[in-house]
LOKOL-104607 format. One record per residue (C-alpha): residue in one letter; x, y, z. Coordinates in pm, whole numbers, plus 32768, in hexadecimal, padded with zeros to 4 digits. Each point is the difference from the previous one (the first is absolute). Layout:
N
PATI   code      x      y      z
PATI      A      X      Y      Z
...
This chain:
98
PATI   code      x      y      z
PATI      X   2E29   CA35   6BF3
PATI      X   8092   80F7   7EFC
PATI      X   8084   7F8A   7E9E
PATI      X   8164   8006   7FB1
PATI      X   7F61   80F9   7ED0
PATI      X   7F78   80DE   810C
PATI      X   813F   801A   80B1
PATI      X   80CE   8051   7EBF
PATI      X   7ECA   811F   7FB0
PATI      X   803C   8072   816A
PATI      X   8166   7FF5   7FAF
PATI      X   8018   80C4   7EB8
PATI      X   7F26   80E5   80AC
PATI      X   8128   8072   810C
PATI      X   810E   8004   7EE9
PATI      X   7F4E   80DF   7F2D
PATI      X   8089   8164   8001
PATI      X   7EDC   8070   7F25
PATI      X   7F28   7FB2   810B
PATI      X   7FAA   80D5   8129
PATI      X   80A0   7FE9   8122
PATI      X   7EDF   7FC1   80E9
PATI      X   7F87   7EDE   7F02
PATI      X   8183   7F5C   802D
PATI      X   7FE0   8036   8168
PATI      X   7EA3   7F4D   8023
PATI      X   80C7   7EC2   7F2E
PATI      X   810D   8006   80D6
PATI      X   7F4B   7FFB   812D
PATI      X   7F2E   7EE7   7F43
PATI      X   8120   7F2D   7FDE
PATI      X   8081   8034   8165
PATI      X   7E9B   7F69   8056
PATI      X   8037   7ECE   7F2F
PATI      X   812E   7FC2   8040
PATI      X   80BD   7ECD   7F8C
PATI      X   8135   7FF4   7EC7
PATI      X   7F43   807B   7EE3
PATI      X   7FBC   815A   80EB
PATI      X   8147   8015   8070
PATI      X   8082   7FCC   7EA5
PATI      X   7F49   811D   7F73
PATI      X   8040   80F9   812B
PATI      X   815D   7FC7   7FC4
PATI      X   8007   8022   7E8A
PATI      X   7F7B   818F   8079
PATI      X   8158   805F   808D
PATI      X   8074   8087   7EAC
PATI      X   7ED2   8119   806A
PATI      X   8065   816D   7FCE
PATI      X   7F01   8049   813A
PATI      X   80E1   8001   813C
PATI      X   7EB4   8003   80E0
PATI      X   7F88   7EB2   7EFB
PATI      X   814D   7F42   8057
PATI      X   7FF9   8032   8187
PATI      X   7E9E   7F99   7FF1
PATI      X   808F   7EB1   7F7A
PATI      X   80C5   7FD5   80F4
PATI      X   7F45   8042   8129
PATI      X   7EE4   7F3C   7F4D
PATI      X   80F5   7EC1   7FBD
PATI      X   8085   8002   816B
PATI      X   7E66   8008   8086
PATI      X   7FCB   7EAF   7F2A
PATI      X   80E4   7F69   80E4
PATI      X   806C   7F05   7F22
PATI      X   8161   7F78   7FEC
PATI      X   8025   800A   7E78
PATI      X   7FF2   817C   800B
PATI      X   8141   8010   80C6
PATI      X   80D8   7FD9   7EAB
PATI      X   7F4B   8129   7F6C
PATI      X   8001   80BB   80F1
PATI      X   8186   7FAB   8027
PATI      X   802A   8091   7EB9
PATI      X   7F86   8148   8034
PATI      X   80DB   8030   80FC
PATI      X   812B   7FB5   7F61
PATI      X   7F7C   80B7   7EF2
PATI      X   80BE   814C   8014
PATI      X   7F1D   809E   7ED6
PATI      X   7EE3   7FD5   80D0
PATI      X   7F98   8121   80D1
PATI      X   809D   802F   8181
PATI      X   7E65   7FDE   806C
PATI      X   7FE0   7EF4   7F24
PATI      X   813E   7F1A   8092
PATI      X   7FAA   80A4   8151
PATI      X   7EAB   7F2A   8011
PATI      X   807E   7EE6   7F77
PATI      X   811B   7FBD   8112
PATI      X   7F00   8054   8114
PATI      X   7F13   7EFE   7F64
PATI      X   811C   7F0B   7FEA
PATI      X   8092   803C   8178
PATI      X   7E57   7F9B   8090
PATI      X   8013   7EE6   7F08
């Protein structure tokens, strides 16, 4: 069983610009393996990424979990019209196999 602590490390981890993109990757991919609120909660928090390949990650990574309390976030993004068309794009096709 992994800490709530570990989870938020994980977390700060993906949200951290500073650090490289194959360590932010390896958290999300983390989180997507845990699963549960406190993951989704972080993943989402990442949107506000300047990394267009980060954010459709997210997405794709929030729609594997399979869980229904990703479907708001993911919601967002699409109506989101700062967000990137890749970025939305992944998000409605995760929504429409939800």
């Amino acid at each position: 069983m992994v800490t709530e602590q570990e989870v938020e490390a994980i977390g700060q981890t993906l949200v951290d610009p500073q650090q490289p993109l194959q360590a932010r990757f390896r958290a999300l991919f983390t989180l997507r393996g845990l699963g549960g609120p406190g993951a989704i909660a972080w993943i989402s928090r990442a949107f506000s990424d300047d990394s267009v390949l980060l954010k459709h990650e997210l997405a794709y990574c929030l729609g594997q979990m399979q869980d229904r309390q990703a479907i708001p976030v993911l919601v967002d993004v699409l109506c989101d019209t700062h967000q990137e068309p890749m970025v939305r794009h992944e998000a409605a096709l995760v929504n429409m196999a939800q």
